[in-house]
N, C-alpha and C positions, 0 to 999 in steps of 0.2 A: 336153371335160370341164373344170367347174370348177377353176380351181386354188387352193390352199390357200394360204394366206399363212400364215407362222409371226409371230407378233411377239413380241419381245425382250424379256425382262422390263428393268423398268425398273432402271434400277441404283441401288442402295442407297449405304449408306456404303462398306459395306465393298468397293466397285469402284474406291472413289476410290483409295487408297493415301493415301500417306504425306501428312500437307502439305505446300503448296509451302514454299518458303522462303521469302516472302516473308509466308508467314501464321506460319510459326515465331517469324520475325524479329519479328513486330507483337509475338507472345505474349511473349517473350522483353523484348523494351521496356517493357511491361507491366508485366513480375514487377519489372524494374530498379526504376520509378518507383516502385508499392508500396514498395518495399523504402528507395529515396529520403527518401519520400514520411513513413513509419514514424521512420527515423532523425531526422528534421528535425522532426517532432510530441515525440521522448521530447528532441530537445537543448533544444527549445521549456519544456516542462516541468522540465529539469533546470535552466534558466536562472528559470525563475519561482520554485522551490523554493527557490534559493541569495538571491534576492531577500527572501523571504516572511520566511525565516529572520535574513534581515541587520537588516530592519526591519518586519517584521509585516506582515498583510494591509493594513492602514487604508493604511500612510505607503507604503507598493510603488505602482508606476504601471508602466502596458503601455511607457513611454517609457523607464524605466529597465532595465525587465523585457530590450526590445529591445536598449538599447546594452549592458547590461553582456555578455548573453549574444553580442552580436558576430550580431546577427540581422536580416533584414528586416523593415520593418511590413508589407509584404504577406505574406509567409508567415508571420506569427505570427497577425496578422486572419484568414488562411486557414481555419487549425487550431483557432483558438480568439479567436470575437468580441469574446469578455471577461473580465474579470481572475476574475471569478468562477467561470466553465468551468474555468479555468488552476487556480485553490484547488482546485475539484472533483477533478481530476488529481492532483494533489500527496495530499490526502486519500487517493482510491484508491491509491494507494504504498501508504502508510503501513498503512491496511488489509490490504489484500494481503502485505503481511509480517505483520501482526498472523495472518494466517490462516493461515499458512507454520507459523509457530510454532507454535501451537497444532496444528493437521492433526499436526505433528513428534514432539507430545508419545504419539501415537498411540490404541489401545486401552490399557486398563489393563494395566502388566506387570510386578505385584508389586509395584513400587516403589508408595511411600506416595501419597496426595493431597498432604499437604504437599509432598514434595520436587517433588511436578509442578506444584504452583504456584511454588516458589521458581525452578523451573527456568523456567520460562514468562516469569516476569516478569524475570529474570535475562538469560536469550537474546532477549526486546524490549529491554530497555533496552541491551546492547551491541550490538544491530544499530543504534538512536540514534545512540550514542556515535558508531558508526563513520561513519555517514552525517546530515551537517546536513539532508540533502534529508527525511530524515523524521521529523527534527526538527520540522521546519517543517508536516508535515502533521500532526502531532500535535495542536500548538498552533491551527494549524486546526480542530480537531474541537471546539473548545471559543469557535471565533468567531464570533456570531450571526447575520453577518450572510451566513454563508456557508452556502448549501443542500449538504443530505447529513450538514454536521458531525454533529449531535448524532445524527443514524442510524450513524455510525462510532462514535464513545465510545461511544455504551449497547451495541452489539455487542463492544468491547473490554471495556466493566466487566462485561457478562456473562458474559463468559469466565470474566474471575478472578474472579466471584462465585462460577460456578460449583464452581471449584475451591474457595474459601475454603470453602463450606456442606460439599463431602463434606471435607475436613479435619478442622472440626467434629463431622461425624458420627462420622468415625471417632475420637476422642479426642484426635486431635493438636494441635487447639487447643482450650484452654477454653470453653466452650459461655459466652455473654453478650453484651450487648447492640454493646461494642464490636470484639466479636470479629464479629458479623456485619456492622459497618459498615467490616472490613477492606480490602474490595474498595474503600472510597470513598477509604480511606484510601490505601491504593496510588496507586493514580489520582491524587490530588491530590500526591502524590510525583513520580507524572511529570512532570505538567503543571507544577506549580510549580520544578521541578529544571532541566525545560529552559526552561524563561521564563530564570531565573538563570546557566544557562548560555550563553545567547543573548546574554546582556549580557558576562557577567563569564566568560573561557575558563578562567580559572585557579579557578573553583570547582570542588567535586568532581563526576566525570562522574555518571550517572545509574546506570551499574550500585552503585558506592558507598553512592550514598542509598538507591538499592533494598533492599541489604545490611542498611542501617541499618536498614529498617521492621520484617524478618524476625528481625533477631538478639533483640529481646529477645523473640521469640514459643517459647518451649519446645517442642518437635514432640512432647514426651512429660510434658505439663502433670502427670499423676499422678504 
């Protein structure tokens, strides 16, 4: 009689078991260096922002960039080839908190248009105040020669556009030609507050001047 051979199914993962340890160990070294890897990229950034800030994009150089941040030229070339990438970076901060804020203000919840613009522009400019790094990316959005700027600003003045127009509708501010060019007029509050504050510490911070643009705006014009 023939005999019948049985044969084995082939084994899947799940016969494997556990991983060795020495495949854990590779995974494990892995996450380190990511993690390495991340922290070395945001001190890179945090060292170009404190630069940008000090002396603007033109007069900043990758040489100063490196020594003041206590950095290598191989790992700063790594992460980012050029000083431009680096503005790039600093920009997305600055945005990225612009989004924070707003995301913050929520759906609508009773509270007026106006006081959600007052507050908006209020909680940007003291997240500024507190941090020169997004100072510096600010003043960025408005530098020509940097790709992305002017895609950041028109997304931050259309924020507080948007806010200034339902204000307006709702009667809180004046319906007129300068009341719709409030949003520019903000803006230009920023950017010219921290220019001056860049230079001179002992001017008034940004939340201040902000203050200043809102107070003589009546929230109940009638």
């Amino acid at each position: 009689m023939r005999e019948t051979v049985v044969q084995s199914e082939p084994a899947t993962p799940d016969h494997f078991g556990p991983p060795s340890e020495s495949v854990a160990g590779n995974a494990g070294k892995g996450r380190q260096r990511q993690k390495r890897s991340a922290i070395t990229r945001e001190k890179i950034v945090d060292a170009a922002a404190r630069q940008f800030d000090a002396c603007g994009f033109a007069a900043a150089s990758m040489n100063a960039i490196i020594a003041n941040g206590n950095l290598t030229k191989g790992a700063v070339y790594f992460h980012f080839p050029s000083k431009e990438e680096l503005a790039q970076q600093v920009i997305e901060r600055w945005s990225t908190m612009v989004d924070e804020e707003y995301a913050a203000l929520g759906e609508p919840d009773g509270s007026s248009p106006y006081s959600r613009l007052v507050r908006f522009c209020s909680e940007v400019a003291h997240r500024i105040d507190a941090d020169p790094g997004l100072r510096a990316g600010l003043l960025l959005t408005v530098e020509p020669s940097v790709t992305g700027g002017k895609s950041a600003y028109i997304k931050w003045r259309n924020s507080i556009d948007d806010l200034v127009v339902r204000s307006i509708e709702a009667g809180e501010i004046r319906a007129g030609g300068a009341s719709y060019r409030l949003s520019d007029q903000v803006c230009a509050t920023f950017i010219g507050g921290a220019q001056i504050q860049s230079i001179d510490v002992s001017s008034p911070n940004l939340q201040t001047r902000v203050a200043d643009v809102f107070e003589g705006l009546p929230e109940n014009p009638d």
